[in-house]
ZAMARGU-4260 file (C-alpha; in steps of 0.2 Angstrom, whole numbers, plus 5000, padded with zeros to 4 digits):
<rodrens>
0) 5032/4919/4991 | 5037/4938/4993 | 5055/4941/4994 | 5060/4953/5009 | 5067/4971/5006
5) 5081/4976/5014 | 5090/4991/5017 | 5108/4994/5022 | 5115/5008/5031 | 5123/5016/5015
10) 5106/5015/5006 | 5096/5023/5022 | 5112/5036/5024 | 5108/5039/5005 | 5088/5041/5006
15) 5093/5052/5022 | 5104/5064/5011 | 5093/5064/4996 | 5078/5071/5006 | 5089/5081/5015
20) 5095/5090/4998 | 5078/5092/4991 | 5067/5098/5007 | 5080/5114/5008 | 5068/5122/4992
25) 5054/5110/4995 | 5049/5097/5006 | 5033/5091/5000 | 5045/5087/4984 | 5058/5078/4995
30) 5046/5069/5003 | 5037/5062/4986 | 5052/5059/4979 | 5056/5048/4994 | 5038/5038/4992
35) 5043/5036/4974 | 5058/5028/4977 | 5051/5017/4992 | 5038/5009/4983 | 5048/5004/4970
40) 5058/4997/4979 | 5044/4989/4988 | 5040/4981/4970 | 5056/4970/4972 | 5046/4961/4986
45) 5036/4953/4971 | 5045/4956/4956 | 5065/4957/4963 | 5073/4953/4946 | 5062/4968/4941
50) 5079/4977/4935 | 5093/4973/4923 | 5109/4968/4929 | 5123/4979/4933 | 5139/4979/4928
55) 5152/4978/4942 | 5166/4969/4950 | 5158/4965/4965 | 5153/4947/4968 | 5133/4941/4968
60) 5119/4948/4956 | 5118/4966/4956 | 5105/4975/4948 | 5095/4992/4949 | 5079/4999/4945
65) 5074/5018/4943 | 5064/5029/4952 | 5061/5044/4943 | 5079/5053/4942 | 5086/5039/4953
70) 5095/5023/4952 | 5090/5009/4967 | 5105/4999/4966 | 5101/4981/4974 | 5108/4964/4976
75) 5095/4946/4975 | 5099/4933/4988 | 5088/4920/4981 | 5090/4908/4994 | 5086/4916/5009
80) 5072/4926/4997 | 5080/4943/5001 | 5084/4957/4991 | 5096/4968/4999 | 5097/4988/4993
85) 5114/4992/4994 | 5111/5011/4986 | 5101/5024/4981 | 5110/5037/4968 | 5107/5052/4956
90) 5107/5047/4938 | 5116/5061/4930 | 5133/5057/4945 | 5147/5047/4943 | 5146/5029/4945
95) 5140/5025/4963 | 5150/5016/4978 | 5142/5001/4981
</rodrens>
């Protein structure tokens, strides 16, 4: 059974910025960039352990996959077969606010 993707508001605000960053030089970049990181994503509707797990202090099982220069940060709720994407982030920034 596929597992359901979600995305909260921080993760959507995040998507939002990201394009918004990129189109200013290029918007057909901003815009593949943004498909790239939807349809992996997307994956973790088949395959939602898909990353490795990420080290936090926050309670439940974290875990991230990459998209190109990005990291989809994302939380498995196995019994209600949800996976829940709490960010998106630049690789080369701090650690991200989850």
């Amino acid at each position: 059974m596929a597992f359901q993707v979600n995305w909260t508001e921080r993760a959507s605000q995040a998507m939002e910025a990201i394009w918004a960053y990129i189109a200013r030089d290029n918007p057909t970049a901003a815009d593949r960039v943004i498909d790239g990181i939807v349809q992996q994503a997307d994956r973790l509707e088949s395959v939602p352990r898909l990353g490795p797990r990420y080290s936090c202090n926050l309670p439940g099982e974290v875990r991230q996959t990459i998209s190109g220069k990005y990291r989809i940060f994302y939380e498995v709720n196995e019994s209600e077969q949800r996976v829940e994407i709490l960010n998106v982030w630049h690789g080369a920034r701090q650690e991200p606010e989850l």
